[in-house]
One Martini backbone bead per residue (centre of mass of N, CA, C, O) as a GRO file, in nm:
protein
  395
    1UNK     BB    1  -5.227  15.935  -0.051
    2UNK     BB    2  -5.115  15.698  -0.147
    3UNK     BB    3  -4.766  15.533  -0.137
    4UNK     BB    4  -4.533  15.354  -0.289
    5UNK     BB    5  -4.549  15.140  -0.087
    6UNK     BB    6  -4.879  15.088  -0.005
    7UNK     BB    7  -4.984  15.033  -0.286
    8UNK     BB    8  -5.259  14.869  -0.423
    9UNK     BB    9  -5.260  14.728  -0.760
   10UNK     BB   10  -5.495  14.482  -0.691
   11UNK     BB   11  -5.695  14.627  -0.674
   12UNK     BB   12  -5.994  14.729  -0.746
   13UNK     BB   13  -6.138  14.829  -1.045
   14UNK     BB   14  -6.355  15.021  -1.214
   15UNK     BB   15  -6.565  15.044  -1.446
   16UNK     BB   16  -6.510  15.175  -1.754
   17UNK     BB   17  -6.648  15.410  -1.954
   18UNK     BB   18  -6.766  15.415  -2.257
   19UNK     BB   19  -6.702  15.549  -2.639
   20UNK     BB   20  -6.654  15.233  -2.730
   21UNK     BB   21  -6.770  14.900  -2.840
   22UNK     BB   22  -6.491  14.847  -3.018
   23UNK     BB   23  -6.144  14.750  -2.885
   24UNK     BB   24  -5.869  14.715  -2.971
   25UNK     BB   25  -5.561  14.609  -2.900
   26UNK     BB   26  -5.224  14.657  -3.067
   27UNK     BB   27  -5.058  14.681  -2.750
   28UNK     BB   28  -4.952  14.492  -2.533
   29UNK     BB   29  -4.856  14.313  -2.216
   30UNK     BB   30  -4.626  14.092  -2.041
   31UNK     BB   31  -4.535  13.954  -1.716
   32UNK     BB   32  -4.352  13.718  -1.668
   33UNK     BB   33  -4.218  13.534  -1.438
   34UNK     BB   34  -3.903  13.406  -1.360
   35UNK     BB   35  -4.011  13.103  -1.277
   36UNK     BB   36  -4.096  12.985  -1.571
   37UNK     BB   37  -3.851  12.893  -1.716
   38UNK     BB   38  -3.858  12.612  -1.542
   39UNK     BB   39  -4.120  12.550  -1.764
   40UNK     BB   40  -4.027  12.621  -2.087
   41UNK     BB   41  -3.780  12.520  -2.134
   42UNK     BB   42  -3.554  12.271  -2.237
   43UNK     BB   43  -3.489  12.027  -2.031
   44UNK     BB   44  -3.174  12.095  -2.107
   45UNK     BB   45  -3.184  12.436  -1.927
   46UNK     BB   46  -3.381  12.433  -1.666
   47UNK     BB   47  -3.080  12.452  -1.468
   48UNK     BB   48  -3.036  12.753  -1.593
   49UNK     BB   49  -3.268  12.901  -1.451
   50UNK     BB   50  -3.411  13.145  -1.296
   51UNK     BB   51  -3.456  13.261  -0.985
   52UNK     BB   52  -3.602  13.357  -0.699
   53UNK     BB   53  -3.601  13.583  -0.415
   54UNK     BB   54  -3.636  13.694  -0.066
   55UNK     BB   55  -3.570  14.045   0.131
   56UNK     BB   56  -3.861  14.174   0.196
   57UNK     BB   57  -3.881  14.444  -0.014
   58UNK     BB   58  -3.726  14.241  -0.217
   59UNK     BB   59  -3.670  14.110  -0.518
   60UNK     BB   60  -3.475  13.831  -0.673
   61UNK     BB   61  -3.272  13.756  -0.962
   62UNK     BB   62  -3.141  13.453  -1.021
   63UNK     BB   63  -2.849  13.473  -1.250
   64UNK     BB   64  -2.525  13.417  -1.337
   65UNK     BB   65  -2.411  13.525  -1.066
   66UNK     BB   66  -2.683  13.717  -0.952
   67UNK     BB   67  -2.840  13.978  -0.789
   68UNK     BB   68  -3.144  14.135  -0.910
   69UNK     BB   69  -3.357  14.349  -0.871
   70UNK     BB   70  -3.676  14.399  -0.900
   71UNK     BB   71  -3.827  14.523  -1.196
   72UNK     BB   72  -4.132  14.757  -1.253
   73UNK     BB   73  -4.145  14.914  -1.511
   74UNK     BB   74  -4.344  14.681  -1.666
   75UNK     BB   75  -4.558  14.759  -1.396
   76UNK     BB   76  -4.759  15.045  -1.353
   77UNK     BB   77  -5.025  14.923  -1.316
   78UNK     BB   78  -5.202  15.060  -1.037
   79UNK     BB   79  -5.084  15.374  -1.066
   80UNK     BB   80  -4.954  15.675  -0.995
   81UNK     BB   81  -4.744  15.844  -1.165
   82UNK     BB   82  -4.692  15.908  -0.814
   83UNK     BB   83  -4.559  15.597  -0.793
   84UNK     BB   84  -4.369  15.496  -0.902
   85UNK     BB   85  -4.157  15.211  -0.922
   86UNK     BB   86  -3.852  15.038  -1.006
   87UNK     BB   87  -3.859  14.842  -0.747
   88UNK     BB   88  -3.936  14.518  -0.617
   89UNK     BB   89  -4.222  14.304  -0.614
   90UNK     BB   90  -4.456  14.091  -0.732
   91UNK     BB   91  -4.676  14.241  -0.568
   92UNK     BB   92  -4.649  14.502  -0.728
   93UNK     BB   93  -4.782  14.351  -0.939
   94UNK     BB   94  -4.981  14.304  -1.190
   95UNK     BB   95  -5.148  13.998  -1.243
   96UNK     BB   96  -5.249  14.047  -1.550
   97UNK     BB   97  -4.904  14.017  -1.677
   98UNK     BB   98  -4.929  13.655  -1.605
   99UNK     BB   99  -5.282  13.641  -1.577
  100UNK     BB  100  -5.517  13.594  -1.744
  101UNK     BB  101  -5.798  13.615  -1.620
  102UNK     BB  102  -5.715  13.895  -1.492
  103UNK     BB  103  -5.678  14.004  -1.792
  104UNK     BB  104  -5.980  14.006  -1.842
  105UNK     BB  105  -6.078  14.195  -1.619
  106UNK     BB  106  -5.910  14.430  -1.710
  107UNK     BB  107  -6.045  14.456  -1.985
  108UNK     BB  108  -6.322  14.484  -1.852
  109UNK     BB  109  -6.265  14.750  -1.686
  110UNK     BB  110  -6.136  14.907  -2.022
  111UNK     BB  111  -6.256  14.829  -2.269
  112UNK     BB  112  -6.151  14.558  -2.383
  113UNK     BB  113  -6.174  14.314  -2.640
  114UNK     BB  114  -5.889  14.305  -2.784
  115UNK     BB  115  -5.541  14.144  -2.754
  116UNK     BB  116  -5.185  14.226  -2.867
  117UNK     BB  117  -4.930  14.028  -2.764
  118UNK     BB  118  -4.618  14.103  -2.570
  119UNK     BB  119  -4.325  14.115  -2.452
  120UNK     BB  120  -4.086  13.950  -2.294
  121UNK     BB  121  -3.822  13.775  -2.402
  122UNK     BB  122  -3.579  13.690  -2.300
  123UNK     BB  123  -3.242  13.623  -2.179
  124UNK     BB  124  -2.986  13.752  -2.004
  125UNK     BB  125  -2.736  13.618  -2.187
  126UNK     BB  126  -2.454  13.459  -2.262
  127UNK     BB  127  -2.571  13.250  -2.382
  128UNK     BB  128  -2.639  13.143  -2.652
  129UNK     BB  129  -2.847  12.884  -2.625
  130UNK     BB  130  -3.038  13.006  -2.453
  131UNK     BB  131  -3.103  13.231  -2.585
  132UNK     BB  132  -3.248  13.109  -2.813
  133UNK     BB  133  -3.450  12.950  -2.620
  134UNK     BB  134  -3.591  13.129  -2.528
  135UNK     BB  135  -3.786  13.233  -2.733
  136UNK     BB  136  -3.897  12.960  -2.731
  137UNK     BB  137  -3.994  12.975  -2.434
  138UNK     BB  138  -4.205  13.245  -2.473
  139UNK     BB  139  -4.374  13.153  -2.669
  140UNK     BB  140  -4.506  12.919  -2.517
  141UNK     BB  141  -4.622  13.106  -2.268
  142UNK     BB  142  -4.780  13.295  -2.486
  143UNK     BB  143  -4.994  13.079  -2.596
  144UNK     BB  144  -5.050  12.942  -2.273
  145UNK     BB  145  -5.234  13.240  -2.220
  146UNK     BB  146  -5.399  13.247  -2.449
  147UNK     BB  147  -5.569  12.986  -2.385
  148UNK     BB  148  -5.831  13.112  -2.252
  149UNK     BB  149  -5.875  13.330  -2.482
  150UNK     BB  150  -5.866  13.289  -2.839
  151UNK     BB  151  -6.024  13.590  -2.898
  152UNK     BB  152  -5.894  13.781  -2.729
  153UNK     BB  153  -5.600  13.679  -2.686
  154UNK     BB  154  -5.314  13.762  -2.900
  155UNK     BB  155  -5.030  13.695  -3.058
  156UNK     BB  156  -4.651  13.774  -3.069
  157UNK     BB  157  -4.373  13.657  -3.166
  158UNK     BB  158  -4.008  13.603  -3.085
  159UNK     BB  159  -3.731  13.649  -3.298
  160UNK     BB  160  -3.417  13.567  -3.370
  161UNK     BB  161  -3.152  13.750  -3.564
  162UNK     BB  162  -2.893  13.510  -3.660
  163UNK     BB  163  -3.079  13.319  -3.860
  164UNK     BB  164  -3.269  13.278  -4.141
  165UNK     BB  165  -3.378  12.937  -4.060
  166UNK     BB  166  -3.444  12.981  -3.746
  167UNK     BB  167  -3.638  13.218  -3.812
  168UNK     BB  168  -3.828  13.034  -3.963
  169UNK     BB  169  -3.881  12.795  -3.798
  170UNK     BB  170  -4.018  13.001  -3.555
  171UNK     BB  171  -4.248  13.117  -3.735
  172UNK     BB  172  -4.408  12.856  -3.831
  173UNK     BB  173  -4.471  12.763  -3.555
  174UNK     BB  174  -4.599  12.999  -3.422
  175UNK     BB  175  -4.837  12.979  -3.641
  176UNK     BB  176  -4.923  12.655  -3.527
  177UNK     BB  177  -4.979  12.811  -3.246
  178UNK     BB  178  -5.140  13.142  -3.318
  179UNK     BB  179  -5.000  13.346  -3.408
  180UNK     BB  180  -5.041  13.742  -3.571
  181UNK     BB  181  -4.730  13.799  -3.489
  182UNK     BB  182  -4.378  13.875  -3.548
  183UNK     BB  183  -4.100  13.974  -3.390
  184UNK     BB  184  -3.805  14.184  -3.480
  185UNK     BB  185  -3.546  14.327  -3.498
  186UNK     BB  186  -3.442  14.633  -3.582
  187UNK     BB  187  -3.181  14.451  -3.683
  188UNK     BB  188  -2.961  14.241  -3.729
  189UNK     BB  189  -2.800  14.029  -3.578
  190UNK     BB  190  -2.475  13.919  -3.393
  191UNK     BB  191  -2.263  13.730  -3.274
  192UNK     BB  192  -2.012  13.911  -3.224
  193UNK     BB  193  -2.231  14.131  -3.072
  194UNK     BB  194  -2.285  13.904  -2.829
  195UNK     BB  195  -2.414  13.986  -2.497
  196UNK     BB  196  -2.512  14.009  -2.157
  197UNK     BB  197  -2.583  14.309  -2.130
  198UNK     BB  198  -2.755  14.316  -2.417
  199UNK     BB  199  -2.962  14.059  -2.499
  200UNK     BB  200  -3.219  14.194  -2.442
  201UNK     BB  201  -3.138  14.455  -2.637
  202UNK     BB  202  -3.123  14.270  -2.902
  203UNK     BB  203  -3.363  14.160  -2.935
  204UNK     BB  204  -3.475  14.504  -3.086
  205UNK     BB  205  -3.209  14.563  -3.216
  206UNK     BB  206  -2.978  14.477  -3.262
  207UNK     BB  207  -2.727  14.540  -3.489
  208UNK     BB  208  -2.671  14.899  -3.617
  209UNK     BB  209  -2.367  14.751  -3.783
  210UNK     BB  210  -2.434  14.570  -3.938
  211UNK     BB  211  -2.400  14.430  -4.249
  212UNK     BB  212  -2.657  14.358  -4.243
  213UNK     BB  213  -2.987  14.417  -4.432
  214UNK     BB  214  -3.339  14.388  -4.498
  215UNK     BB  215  -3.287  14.436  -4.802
  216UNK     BB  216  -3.106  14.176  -4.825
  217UNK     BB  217  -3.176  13.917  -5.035
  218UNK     BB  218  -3.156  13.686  -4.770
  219UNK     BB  219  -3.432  13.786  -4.675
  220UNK     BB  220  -3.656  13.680  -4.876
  221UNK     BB  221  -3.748  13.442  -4.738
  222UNK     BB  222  -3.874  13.577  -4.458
  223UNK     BB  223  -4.091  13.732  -4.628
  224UNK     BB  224  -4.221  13.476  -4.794
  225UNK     BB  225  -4.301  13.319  -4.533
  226UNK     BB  226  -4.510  13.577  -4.453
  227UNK     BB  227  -4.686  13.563  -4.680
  228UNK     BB  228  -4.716  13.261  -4.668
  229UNK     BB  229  -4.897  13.309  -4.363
  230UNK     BB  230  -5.017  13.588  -4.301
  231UNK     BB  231  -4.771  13.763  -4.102
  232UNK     BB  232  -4.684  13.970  -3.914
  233UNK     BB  233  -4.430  14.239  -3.913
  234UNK     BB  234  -4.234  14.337  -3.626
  235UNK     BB  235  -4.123  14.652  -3.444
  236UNK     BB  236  -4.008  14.759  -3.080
  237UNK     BB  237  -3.868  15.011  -3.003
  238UNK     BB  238  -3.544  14.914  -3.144
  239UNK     BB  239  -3.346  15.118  -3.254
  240UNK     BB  240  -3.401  15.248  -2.925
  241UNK     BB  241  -3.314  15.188  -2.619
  242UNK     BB  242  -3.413  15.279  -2.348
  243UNK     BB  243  -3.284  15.400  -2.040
  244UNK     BB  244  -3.497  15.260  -1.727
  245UNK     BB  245  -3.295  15.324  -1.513
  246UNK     BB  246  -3.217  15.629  -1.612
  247UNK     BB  247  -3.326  15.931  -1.474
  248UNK     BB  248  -3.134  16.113  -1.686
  249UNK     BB  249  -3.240  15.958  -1.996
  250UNK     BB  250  -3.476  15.844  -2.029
  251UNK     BB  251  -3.667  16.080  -2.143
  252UNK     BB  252  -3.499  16.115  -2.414
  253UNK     BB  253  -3.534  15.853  -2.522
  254UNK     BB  254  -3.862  15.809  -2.526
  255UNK     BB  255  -3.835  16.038  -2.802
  256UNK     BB  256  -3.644  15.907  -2.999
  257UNK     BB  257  -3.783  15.623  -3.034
  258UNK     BB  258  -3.943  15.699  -3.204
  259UNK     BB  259  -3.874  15.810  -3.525
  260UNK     BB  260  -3.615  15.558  -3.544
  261UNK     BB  261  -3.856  15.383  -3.659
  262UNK     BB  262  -3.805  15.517  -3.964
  263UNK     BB  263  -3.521  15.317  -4.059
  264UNK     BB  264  -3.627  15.033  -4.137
  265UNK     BB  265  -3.843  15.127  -4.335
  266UNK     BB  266  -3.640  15.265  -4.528
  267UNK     BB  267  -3.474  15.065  -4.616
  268UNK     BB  268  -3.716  14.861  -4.715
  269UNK     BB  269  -3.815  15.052  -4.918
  270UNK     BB  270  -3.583  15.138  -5.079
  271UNK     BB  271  -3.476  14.841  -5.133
  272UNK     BB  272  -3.700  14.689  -5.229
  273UNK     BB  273  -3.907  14.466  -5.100
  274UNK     BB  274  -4.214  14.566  -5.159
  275UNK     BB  275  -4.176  14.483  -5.441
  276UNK     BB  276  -4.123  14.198  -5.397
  277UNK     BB  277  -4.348  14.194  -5.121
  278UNK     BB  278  -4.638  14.338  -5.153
  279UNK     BB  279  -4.740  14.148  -4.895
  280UNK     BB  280  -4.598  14.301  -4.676
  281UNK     BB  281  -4.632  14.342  -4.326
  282UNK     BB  282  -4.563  14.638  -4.114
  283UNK     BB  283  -4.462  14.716  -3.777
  284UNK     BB  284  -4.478  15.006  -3.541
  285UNK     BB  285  -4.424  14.954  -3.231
  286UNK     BB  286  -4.471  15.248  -3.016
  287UNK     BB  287  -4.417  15.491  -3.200
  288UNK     BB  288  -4.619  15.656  -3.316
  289UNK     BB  289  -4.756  15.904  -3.576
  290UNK     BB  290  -4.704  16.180  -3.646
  291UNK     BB  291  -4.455  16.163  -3.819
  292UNK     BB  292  -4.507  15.987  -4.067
  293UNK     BB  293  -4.610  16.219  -4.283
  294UNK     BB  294  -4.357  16.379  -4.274
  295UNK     BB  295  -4.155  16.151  -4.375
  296UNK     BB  296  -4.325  16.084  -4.627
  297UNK     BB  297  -4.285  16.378  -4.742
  298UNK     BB  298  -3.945  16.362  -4.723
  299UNK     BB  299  -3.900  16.128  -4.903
  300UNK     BB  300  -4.011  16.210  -5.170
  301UNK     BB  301  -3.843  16.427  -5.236
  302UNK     BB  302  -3.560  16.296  -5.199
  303UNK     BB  303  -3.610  16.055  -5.424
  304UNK     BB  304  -3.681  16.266  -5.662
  305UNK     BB  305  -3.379  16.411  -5.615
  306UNK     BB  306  -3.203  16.106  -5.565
  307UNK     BB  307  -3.232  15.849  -5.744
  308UNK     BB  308  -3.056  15.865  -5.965
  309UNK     BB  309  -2.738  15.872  -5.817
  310UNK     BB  310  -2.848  15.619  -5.614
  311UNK     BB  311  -3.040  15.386  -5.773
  312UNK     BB  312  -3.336  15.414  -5.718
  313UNK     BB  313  -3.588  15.191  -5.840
  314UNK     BB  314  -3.827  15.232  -5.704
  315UNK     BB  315  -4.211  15.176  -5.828
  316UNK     BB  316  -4.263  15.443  -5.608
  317UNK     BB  317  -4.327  15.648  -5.356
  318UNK     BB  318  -4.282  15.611  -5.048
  319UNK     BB  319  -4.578  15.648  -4.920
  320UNK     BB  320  -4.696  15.425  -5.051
  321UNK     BB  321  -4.574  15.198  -4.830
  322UNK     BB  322  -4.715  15.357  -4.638
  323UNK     BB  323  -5.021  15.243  -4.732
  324UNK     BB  324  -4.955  14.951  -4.751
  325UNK     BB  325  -4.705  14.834  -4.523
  326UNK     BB  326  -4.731  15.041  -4.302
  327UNK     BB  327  -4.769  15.003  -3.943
  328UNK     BB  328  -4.891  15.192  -3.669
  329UNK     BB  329  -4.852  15.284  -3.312
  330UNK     BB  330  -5.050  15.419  -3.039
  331UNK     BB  331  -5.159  15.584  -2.773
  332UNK     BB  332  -5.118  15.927  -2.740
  333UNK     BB  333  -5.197  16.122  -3.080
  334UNK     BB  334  -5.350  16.354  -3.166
  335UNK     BB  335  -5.184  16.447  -3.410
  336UNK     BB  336  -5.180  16.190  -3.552
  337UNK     BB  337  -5.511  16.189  -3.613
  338UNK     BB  338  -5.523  16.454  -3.779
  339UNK     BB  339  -5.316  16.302  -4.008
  340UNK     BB  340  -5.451  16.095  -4.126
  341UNK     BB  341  -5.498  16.202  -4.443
  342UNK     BB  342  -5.189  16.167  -4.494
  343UNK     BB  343  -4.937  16.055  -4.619
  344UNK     BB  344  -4.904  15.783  -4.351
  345UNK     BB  345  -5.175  15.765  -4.200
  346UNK     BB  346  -5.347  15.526  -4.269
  347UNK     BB  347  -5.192  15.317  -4.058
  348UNK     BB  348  -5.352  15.317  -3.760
  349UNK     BB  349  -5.298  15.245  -3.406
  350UNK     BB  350  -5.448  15.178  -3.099
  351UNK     BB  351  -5.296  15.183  -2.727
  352UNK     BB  352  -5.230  15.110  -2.427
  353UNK     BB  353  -4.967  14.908  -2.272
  354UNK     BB  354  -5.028  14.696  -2.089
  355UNK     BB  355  -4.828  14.737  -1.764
  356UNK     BB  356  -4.672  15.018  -1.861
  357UNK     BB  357  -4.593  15.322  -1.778
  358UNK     BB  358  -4.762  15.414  -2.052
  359UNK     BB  359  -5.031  15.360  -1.969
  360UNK     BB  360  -5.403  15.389  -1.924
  361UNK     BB  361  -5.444  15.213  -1.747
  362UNK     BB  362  -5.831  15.263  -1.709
  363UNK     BB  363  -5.869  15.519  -1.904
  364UNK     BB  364  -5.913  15.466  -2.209
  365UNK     BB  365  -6.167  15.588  -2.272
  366UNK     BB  366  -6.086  15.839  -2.253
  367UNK     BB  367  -5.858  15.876  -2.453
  368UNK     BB  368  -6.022  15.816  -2.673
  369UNK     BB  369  -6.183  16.069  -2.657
  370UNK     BB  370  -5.963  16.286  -2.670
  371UNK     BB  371  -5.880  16.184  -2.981
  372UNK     BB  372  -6.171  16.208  -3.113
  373UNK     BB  373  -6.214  16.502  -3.118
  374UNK     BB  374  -6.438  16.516  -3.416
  375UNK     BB  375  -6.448  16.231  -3.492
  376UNK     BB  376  -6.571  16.027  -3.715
  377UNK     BB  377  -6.664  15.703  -3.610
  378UNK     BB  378  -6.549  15.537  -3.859
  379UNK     BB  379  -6.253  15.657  -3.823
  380UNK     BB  380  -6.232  15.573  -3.533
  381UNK     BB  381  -6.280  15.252  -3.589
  382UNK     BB  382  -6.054  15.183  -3.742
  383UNK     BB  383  -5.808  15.269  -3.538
  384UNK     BB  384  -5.953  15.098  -3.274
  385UNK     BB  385  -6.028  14.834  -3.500
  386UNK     BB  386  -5.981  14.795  -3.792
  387UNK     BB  387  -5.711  14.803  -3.857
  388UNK     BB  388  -5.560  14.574  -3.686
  389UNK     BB  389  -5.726  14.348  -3.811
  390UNK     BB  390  -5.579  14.380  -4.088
  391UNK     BB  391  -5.297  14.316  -3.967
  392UNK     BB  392  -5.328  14.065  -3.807
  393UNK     BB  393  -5.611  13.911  -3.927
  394UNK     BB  394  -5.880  13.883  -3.710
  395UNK     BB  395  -6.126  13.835  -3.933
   0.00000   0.00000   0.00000
């Protein structure tokens, strides 16, 4: 067995054995080079950009005063379990996750028709100003990652949401450049609690103290923008964000993880959002599924019970929005495919998570046949790919 040292990620590898014709990811990932930054952001920020340096054994990203070891969480395609790396250098990572043509001939390695694809940016930086261009500079590097073949690969842009006019407006743009969905961060941002420590995980979480909440009239107007442009509005495992530096926290963050997702959800539910925008369509991304039948049957029963001294107003019982308004990814969730005919089950998307720790690939084809033993085709290719069409809108 290779070492971790000189296992070669880039090698061939043979292409899997489908046992479906058609599969959407619902739920894939870019890793942009650290060097793109000096050609992406807006002239006036690009001296202030990330530079590369090579030291041997790592690769350093130098920015803002530091020097630190290029870390390879986000890319262990292409090691097995017992490979895995924590830092090294890009010659480490699978070149599919910033280069296209790559990334096509690995997506028909693993028997993947369409991809939709996730960040990215921002930049880890002090600077507030630097930091919102960064959003709008990784939107333009996937837009233009997307066109080697804009049928098989689309993105989702991602948004700060530090004013809801500004990323009303960053919105509207990545619409017109071709997103087919908004990643939005899982609580509002605040200015006041903008660190650099904490930046680039502020993007996914926003500030879980926030005074504002997605419920609150304010945000309105963002959802009016995503119904009338037709655009799914996602958050990215953000309520908890794993501490994946850290190898005694790992492991219980990754599984608090999922479950946390219930928070966004249930708050514009209660909240009555999607009364106010039935067609508002909301993503839990790489959320797992299991638990939201149960999460919807524990909801309904508590509002049931307690909608009148709470003054819940809300127009149908929890359930019902998670089977109109909310969808869910998964990577690996037999649980969660059994679960599927009960409320809350059914806007479920199957995801390779390609090329993060806990990717499928090359084996997705494998994968998904484990997970829907004895699941009839029709039900079976919903999960796989009629629902995220849906979701999407890719049509």
């Amino acid at each position: 067995m290779a070492t971790v040292e000189d296992v070669d990620v880039n090698r061939q590898i043979e292409a899997t054995q489908r046992v479906a014709d058609y599969v959407i990811d619902a739920d894939v990932h870019v890793t942009p080079p650290p060097g793109m930054w000096g050609e992406y952001l807006s002239p006036r920020f690009r001296e202030l950009a990330p530079v590369v340096e090579s030291d041997g054994e790592f690769d350093y990203v130098v920015f803002e005063g530091t020097r630190r070891k290029l870390n390879l969480m986000q890319s262990q395609a292409g090691r097995s379990f017992q490979q895995f790396k924590n830092n090294g250098r890009l010659s480490d990572m699978r070149v599919g996750g910033w280069m296209a043509p790559q990334r096509l001939v690995d997506m028909d390695r693993d028997g993947i028709d369409t991809g939709v694809i996730f960040g990215g940016g921002p930049l880890q930086t002090g600077n507030l100003d630097l930091y919102v261009e960064s959003f709008a500079g990784y939107n333009r590097w996937v837009a233009d990652f997307c066109t080697e073949d804009s049928q098989r690969l689309k993105w989702a842009a991602f948004l700060p949401m530090l004013d809801i006019d500004q990323a009303i407006a960053m919105m509207r743009e990545a619409s017109r450049n071709g997103a087919v969905a908004v990643n939005i961060p899982a609580f509002p941002q605040s200015a006041s609690a903008f660190n650099k420590d904490q930046s680039q995980f502020q993007a996914l979480s926003g500030n879980p103290q926030s005074e504002r909440q997605y419920r609150d009239p304010q945000f309105d107007p963002l959802w009016a923008a995503a119904c009338e442009l037709d655009l799914a509005v996602t958050f990215h495992l953000g309520a908890r964000v794993s501490r994946f530096r850290d190898k005694t926290n790992f492991l219980p963050d990754v599984v608090m993880g999922k479950p946390a997702m219930l928070e966004m959800a249930a708050i514009m539910i209660y909240g009555g959002a999607f009364d106010r925008f039935p067609d508002l369509r909301i993503g839990l991304i790489e959320a797992g599924v299991g638990w939201i039948p149960w999460a919807a049957n524990y909801m309904d029963r508590t509002w049931d019970m307690q909608r009148y001294w709470t003054e819940c107003a809300i127009k149908h019982p929890p359930s019902y929005y998670f089977d109109r308004n909310v969808y869910a990814s998964f990577i690996s969730d037999p649980i969660g495919v059994e679960l599927r005919h009960h409320p809350g089950g059914k806007n479920i998307m199957w995801s390779s998570d390609y090329p993060h720790s806990e990717t499928t690939f090359p084996h997705s084809h494998k994968v998904i046949a484990d997970n829907f033993k004895g699941v009839p085709l029709a039900e079976r290719d919903w999960i796989i790919s009629g629902c995220a069409e849906q979701f999407y809108r890719l049509r």
